[in-house]
C-alpha positions in Angstrom: -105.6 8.1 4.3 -107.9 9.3 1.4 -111.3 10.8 2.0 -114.0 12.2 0.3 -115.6 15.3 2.2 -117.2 18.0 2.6 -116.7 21.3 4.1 -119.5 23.0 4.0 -123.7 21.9 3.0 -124.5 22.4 -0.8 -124.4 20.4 -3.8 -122.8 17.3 -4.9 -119.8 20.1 -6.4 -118.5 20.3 -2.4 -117.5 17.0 -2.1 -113.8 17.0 -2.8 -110.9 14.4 -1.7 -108.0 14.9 0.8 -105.6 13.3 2.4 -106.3 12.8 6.4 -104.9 10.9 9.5 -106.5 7.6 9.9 -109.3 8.0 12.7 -108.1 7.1 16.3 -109.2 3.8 18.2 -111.5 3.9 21.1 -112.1 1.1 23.7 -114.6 -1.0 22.1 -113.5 -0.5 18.4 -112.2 -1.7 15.5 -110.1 -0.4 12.9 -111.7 -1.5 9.5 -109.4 -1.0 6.5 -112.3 0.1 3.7 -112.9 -2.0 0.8 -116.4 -0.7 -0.1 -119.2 1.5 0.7 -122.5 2.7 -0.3 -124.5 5.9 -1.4 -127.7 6.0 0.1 -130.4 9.3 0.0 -129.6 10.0 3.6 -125.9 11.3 1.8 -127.2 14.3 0.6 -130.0 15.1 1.8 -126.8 16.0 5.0 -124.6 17.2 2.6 -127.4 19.8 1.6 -128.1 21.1 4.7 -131.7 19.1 5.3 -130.5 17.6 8.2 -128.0 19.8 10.1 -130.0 20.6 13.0 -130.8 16.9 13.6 -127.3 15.8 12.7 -125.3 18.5 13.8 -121.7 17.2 13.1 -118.1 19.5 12.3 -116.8 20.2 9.1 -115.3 18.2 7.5 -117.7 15.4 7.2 -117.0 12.4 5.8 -120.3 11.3 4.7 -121.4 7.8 4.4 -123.3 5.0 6.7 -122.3 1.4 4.7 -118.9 0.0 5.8 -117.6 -3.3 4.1 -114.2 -4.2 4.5 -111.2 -6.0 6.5 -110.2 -5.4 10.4 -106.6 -3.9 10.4 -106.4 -3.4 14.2 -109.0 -3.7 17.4 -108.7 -1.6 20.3 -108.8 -2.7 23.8 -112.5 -4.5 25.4 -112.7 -5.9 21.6 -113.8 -9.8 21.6 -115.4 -11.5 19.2 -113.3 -10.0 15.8 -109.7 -10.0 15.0 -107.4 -8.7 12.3 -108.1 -9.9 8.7 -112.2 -10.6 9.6 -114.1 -9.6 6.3 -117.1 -7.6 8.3 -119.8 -4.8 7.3 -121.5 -2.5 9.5 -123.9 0.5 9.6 -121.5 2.8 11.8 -123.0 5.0 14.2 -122.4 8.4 13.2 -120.8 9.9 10.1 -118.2 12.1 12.0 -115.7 9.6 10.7 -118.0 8.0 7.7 -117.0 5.8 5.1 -116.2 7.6 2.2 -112.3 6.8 3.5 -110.0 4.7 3.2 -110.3 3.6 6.5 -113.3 3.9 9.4 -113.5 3.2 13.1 -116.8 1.2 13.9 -117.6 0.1 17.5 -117.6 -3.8 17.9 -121.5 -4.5 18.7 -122.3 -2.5 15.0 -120.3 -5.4 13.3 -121.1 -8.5 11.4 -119.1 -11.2 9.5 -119.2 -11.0 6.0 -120.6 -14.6 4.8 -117.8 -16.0 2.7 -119.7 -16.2 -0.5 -120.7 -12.5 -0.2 -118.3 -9.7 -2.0 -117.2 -6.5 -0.4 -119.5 -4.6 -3.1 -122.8 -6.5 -2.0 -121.9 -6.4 1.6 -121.8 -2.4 1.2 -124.8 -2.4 -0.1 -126.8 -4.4 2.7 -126.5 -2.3 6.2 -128.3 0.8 5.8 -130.8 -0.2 3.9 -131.3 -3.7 5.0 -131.3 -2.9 8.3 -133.8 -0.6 7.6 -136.2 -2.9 5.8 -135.9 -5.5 8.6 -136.4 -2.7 11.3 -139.6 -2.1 9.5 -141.1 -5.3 9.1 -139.5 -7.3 11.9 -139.1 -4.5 14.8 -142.4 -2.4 13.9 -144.6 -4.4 12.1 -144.0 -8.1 13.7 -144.2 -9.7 10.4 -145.7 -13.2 10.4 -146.2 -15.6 8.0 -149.2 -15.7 5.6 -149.4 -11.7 6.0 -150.4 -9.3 3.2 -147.4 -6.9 2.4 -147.2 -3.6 0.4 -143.8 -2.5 -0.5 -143.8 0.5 -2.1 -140.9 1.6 -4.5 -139.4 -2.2 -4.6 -137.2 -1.0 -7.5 -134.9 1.0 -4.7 -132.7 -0.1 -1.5 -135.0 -0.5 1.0 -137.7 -1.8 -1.3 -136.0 -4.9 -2.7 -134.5 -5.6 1.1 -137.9 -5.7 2.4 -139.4 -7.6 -0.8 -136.8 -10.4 0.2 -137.3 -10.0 4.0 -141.0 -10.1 3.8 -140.9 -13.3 1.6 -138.5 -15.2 3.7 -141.0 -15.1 6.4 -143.5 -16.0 4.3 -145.5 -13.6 3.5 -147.9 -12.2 0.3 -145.7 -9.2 -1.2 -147.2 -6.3 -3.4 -144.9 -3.6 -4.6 -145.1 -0.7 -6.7 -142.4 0.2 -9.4 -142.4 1.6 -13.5 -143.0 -1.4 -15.7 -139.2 -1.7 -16.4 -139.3 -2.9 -12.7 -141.2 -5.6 -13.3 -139.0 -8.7 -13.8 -136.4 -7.3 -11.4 -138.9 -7.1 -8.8 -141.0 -10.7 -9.7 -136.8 -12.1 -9.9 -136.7 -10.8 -6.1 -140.4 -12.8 -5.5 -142.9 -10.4 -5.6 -146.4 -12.2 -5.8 -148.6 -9.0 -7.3 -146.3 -6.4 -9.4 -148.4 -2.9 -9.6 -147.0 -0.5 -12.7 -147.7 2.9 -10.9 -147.4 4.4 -14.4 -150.6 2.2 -14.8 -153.0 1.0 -12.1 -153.7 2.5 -8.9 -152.5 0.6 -5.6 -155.0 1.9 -3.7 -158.1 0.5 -6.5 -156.6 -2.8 -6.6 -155.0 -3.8 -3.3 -157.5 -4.3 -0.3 -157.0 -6.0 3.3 -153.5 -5.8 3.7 -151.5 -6.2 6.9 -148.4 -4.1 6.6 -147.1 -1.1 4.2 -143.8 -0.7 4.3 -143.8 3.8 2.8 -140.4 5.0 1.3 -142.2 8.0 -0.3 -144.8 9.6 1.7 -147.3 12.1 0.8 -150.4 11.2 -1.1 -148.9 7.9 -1.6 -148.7 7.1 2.4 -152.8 8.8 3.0 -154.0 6.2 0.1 -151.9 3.7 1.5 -154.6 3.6 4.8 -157.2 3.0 2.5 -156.1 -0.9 1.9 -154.8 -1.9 5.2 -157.2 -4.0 7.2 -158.3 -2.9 10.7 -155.3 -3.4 13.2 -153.0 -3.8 10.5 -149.5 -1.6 10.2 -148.2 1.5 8.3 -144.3 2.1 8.7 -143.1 5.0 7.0 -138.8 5.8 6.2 -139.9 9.2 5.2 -142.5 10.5 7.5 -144.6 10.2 10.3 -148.1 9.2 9.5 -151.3 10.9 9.7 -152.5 10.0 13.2 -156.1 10.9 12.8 -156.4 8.3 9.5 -154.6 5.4 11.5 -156.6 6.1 14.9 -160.0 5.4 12.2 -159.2 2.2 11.4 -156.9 1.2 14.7 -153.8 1.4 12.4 -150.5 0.8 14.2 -148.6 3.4 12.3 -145.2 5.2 13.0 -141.9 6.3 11.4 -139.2 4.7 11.5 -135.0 6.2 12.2 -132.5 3.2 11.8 -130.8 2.0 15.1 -127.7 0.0 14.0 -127.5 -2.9 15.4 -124.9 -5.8 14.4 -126.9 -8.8 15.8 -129.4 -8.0 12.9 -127.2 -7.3 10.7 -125.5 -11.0 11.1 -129.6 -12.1 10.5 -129.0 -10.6 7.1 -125.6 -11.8 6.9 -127.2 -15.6 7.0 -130.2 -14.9 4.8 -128.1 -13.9 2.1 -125.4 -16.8 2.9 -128.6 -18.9 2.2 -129.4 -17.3 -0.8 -133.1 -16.1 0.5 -131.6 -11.8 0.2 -129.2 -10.8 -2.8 -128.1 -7.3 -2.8 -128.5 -6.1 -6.3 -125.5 -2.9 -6.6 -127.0 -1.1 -9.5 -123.8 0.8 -10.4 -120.3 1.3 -8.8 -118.1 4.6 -8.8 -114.7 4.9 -7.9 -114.0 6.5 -4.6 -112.7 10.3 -6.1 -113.9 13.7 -6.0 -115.5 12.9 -9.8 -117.2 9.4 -8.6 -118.8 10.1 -5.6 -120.0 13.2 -7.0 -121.3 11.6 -9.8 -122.8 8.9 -7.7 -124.5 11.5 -5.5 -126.4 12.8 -8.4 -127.5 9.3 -9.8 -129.2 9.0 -6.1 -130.8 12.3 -6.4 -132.6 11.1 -9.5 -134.4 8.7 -7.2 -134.6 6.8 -10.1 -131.5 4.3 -9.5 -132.2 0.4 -9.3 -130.8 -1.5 -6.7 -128.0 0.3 -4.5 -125.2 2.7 -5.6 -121.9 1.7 -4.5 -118.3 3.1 -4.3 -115.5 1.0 -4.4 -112.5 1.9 -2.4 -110.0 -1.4 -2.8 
């Protein structure tokens, strides 16, 4: 099969396409024949080196953690899934990741692909939708009628959890540059804040949850408008103690667990219409596409998610 790997950390110039043996089944697996995947900031930050001691996998890696595609074959103790599903997953390791033609997933990672969802839109949901409803469901027990920040709505994780948030009922407030602004109001966001512009922290007060995807000054000001007892959940970094024990803030960070049950959850709130995965821009999977979709994600300036398309 064709891959796109890397053999050792560096820039986006080491990932390079081969030709490999499709990965072997295990008991409890599935053999998913790739149609799509997704680029997420996770991809490079391991394919630099950031994260080799807490993800200390063998060259070559095949990076990638969004799988959207068809079951060719399930291995034995598989129920539930048989050949020619459409399903997406968040696989649990990127040993065998999904910049390939093909991926073994374990069965209890998968989920259905509703039928009016594409492969392209179902790459773009497990990572980072998982993530937003980890987040907001998991961590912060969202309820209706809460107050939400979303910072950085313009991105993956920020237009999940704008969607997530409001399909639960609640308030939503997210930062983005003023282009942002229809795309995120189009996604239902109740008070748009142009960062270029106005201060969060000056015109936001009493809210129940934060959802932080950039950390640093941004996550210490984003104490300052969360009521007593509410929630700070961070993607990028565990939170000042001292300034959430002040105001009995419920504060954390947050590492994805993958988790197919939830991932069906999304699967039916974008069946319903309620979550649309917006895929910003699509590269071919080859040494030149992926490469040039890694550093489009490096920008941190992309809208939507980045995705590669394999079939």
């Amino acid at each position: 099969m064709k891959a796109v790997v890397i053999d050792q950390y560096g820039s986006a110039d080491q990932l390079h396409e081969i030709e490999m043996e499709k990965p072997a089944l295990e008991a409890g697996q599935v053999l998913v024949e790739m149609h799509a995947t997704s680029v997420n900031p996770i991809d490079w930050k391991l394919r630099e080196g950031y994260l080799k001691e807490m993800l200390p996998f063998e060259f070559p890696i095949i990076l990638g953690w969004d799988a959207a595609g068809i079951v060719k074959e399930v291995g034995s103790d598989v129920s539930g899934f048989q050949p020619g599903d459409r399903v997406f997953a968040r696989p649990a390791t990127t040993r065998n990741g999904t910049y390939a033609e093909y991926t073994a997933i374990d069965k209890e990672l998968l989920a259905k692909i509703p039928e009016n969802i594409s492969f392209e839109e179902a790459a773009a949901v497990p990572l980072a939708g998982l993530t937003a409803w980890q987040c907001l469901v998991d961590f912060a027990g969202i309820k209706q009628g809460d107050k939400v920040l979303v910072h950085a709505g313009s991105g993956g994780v920020g237009s999940f959890a704008i969607q997530i948030a409001k399909s639960f009922g609640a308030y939503v407030a997210s930062t983005a540059s003023g282009k942002n602004e229809d795309f995120l109001k189009q996604l239902g966001v109740d008070r748009f804040i142009n960062y270029q512009e106005e201060d969060f922290a000056e015109v936001l007060d009493e809210y129940d949850v934060v959802v932080d995807t950039l950390g640093g000054d941004i996550q210490k000001k984003s104490f300052e408008i969360l009521k007593e007892g509410g929630t700070l959940v961070s993607i990028v970094g565990e939170p000042d103690k001292e300034l959430a024990n002040k105001k009995q803030i419920k504060s954390g960070s947050l590492w994805l667990n993958p988790n197919g049950d939830q991932l069906a959850e999304l699967g039916k709130l974008m069946e319903s219409g309620k979550l649309h995965a917006t895929v910003g821009q699509t590269f071919p999977l080859t040494t030149e596409g992926v490469r040039a979709a890694h550093k489009l994600s490096e920008t941190h300036h992309a809208r939507g998610k980045i995705v590669i398309k394999i079939r």
